[in-house]
C-alpha positions as CSV (number, residue, x, y, z in Angstrom):
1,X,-15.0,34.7,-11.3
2,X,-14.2,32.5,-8.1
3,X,-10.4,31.3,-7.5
4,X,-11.3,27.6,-8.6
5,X,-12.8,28.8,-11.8
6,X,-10.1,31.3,-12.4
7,X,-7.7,28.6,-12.3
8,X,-9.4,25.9,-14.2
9,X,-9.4,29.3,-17.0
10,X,-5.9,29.2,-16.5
11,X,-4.7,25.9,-15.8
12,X,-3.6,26.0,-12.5
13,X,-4.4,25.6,-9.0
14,X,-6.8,27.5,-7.4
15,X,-3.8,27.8,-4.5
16,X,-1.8,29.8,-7.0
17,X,-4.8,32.2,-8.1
18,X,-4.7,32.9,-4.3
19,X,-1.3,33.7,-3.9
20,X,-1.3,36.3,-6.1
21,X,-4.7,37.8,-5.2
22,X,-3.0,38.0,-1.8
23,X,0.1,39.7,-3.2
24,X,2.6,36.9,-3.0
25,X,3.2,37.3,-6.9
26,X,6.7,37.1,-6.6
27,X,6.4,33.7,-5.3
28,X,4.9,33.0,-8.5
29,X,6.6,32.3,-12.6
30,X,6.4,35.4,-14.7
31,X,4.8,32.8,-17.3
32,X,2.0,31.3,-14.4
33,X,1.1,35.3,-14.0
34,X,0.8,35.4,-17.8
35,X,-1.5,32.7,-18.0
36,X,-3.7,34.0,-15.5
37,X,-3.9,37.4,-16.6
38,X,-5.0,36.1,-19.9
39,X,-7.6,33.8,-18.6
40,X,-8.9,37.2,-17.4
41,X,-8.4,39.0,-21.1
42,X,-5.9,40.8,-19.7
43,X,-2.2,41.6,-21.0
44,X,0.8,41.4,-18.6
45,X,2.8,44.8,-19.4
46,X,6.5,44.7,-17.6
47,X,8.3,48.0,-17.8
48,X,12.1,48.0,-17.2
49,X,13.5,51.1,-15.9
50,X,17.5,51.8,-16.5
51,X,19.3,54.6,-14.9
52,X,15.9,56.6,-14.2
53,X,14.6,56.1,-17.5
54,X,11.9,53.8,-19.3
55,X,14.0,51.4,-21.4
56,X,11.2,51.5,-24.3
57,X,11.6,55.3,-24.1
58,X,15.6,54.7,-24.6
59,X,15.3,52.4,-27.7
60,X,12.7,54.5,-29.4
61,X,15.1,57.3,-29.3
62,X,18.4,55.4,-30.3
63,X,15.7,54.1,-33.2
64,X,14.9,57.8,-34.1
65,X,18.5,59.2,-33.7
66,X,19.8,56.2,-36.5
67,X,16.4,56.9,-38.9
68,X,17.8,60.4,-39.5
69,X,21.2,59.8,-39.8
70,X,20.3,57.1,-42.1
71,X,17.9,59.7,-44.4
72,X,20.8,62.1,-43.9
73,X,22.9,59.6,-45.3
74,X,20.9,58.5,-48.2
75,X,20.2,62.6,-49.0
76,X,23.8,62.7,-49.5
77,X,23.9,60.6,-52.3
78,X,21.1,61.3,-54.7
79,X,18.0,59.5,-52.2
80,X,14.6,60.8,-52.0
81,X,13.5,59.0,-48.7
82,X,10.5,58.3,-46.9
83,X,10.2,57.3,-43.3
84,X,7.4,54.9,-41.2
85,X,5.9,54.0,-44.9
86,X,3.0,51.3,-44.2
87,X,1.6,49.3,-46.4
88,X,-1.6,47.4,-46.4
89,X,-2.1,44.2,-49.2
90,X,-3.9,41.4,-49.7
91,X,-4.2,40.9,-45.8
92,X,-0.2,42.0,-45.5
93,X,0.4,44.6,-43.3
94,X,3.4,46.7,-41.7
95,X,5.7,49.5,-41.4
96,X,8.9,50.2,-43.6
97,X,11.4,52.2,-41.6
98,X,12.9,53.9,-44.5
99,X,11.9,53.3,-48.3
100,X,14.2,55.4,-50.8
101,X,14.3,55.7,-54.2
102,X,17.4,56.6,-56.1
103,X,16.2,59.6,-57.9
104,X,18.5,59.1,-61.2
105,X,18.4,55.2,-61.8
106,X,15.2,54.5,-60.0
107,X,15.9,51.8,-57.9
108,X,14.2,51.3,-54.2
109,X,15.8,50.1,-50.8
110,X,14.4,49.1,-47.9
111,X,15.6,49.9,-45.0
112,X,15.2,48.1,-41.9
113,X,16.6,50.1,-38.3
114,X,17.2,48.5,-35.2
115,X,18.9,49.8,-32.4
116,X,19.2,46.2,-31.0
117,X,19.1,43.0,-32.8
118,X,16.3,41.2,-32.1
119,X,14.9,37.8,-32.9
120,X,16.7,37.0,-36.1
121,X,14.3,34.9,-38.1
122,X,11.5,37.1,-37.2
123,X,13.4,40.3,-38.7
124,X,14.6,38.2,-41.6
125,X,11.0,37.1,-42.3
126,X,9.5,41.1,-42.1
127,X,12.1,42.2,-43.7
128,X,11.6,39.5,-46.7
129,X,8.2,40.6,-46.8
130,X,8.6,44.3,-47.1
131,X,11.3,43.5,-49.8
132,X,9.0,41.2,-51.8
133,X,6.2,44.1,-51.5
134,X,8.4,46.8,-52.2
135,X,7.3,47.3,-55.9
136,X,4.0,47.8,-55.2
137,X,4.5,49.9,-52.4
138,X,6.6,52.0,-54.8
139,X,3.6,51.8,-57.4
140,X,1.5,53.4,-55.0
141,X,3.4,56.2,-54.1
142,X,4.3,56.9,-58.1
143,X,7.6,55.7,-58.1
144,X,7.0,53.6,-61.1
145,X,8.3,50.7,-61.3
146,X,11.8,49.3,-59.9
147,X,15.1,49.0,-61.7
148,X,16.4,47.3,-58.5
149,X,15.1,46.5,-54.6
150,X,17.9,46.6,-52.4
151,X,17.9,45.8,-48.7
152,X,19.8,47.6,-45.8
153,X,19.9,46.6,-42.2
154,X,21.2,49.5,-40.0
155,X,22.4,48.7,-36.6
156,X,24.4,50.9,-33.8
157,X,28.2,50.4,-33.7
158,X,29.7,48.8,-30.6
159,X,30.7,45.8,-29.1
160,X,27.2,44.1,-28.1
161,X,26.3,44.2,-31.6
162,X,29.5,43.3,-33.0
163,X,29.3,40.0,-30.5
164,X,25.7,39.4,-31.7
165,X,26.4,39.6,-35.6
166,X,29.4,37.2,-34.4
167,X,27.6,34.7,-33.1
168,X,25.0,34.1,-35.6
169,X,27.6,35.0,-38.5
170,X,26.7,32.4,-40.7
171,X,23.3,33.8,-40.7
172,X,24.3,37.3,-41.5
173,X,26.8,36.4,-44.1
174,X,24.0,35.0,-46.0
175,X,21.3,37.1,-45.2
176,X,23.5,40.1,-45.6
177,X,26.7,39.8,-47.5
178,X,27.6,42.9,-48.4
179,X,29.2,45.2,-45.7
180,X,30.6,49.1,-45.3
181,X,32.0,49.1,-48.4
182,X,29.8,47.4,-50.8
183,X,26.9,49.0,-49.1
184,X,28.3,52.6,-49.4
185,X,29.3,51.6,-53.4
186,X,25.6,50.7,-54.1
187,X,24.0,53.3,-52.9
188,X,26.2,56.0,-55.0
189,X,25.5,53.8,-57.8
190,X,22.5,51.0,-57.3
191,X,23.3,49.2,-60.4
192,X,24.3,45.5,-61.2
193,X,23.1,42.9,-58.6
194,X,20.3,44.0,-55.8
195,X,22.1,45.1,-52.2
196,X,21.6,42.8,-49.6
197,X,23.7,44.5,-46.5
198,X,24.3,45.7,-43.2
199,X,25.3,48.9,-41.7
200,X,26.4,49.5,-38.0
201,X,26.6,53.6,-37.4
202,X,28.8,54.6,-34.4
203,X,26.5,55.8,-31.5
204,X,27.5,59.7,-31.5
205,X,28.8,59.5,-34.6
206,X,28.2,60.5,-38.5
């Protein structure tokens, strides 16, 4: 593909196809780099290093260190638990982080983990779908059917999530309601109205 064609593709300037064929790219807007790597079919992938490590690589593992605490968590208090649970219906598809039943009532959670808060209405719309699928998803693993679906959001303590729940508390405070103590009275007993809460866990801690 010539320079002038690549550009059309992209919407651009042939000049700018140049300057990054010729390794001026950082002359160049992250987005106009984009837009010409997927004129091409190709994906732009930026990895962000921190302190010698892969930032990805860093998340997954604060993501993986909250799951089991979480399952530990739940274990405590009369929770069988599943982790990574995927579900697959009419053309809806994803991951659950954590589905639990509560062995002796019979009530499910979902449990969404992040170790940073992301994109707010995204999450609230995944995690909506996963709670309104939940049943089903329960069906197929044998659970029967649901006294109660409640929904958790776990989060690391500390002060940059504190400042982000702050800023969009209006948000939270409908989305999520119940806090610590609420959400540690429903899961010992997950009777009367469905949980709809948040957790933070101290990094390093129980």
């Amino acid at each position: 593909m010539s320079q002038a064609s690549l550009g059309a593709a992209a919407g651009m300037s042939r000049e700018t196809v140049s300057r990054i064929e010729r390794g001026a790219a950082g002359t160049v807007r992250l987005d106009t780099i984009v837009e010409v790597a997927a004129a091409l079919g190709a994906v732009v992938d930026i990895t962000i290093q921190w302190r010698g490590e892969a930032l990805a690589r860093l998340l997954d593992a604060a993501h993986a260190d909250l799951v089991g605490r979480v399952v530990s968590r739940l274990g405590d208090v009369g929770w069988e638990t599943a982790v990574e649970v995927t579900f697959s219906r009419y053309g809806e598809r994803g991951a659950i982080d954590i589905f639990a039943r509560h062995v002796a009532t019979g009530a499910v959670l979902v449990v969404e983990v992040k170790s940073v808060i992301p994109d707010l209405q995204a999450m609230l719309a995944v995690l909506d779908r996963k709670v309104r699928l939940a049943p089903h998803v329960a069906a197929e693993r044998g659970w029967g059917r649901p006294t109660a679906v409640g929904r958790l959001l776990v989060v690391p303590g500390g002060r940059t999530v504190r400042r982000r729940i702050a800023t969009h508390r209006e948000v939270f405070d409908i989305a999520f309601p119940d806090r610590r103590r609420e959400v540690t009275r429903w899961l010992r007993d997950p009777s009367g109205r469905p949980l709809a809460g948040i957790l933070a866990i101290p990094v390093g801690g129980r």
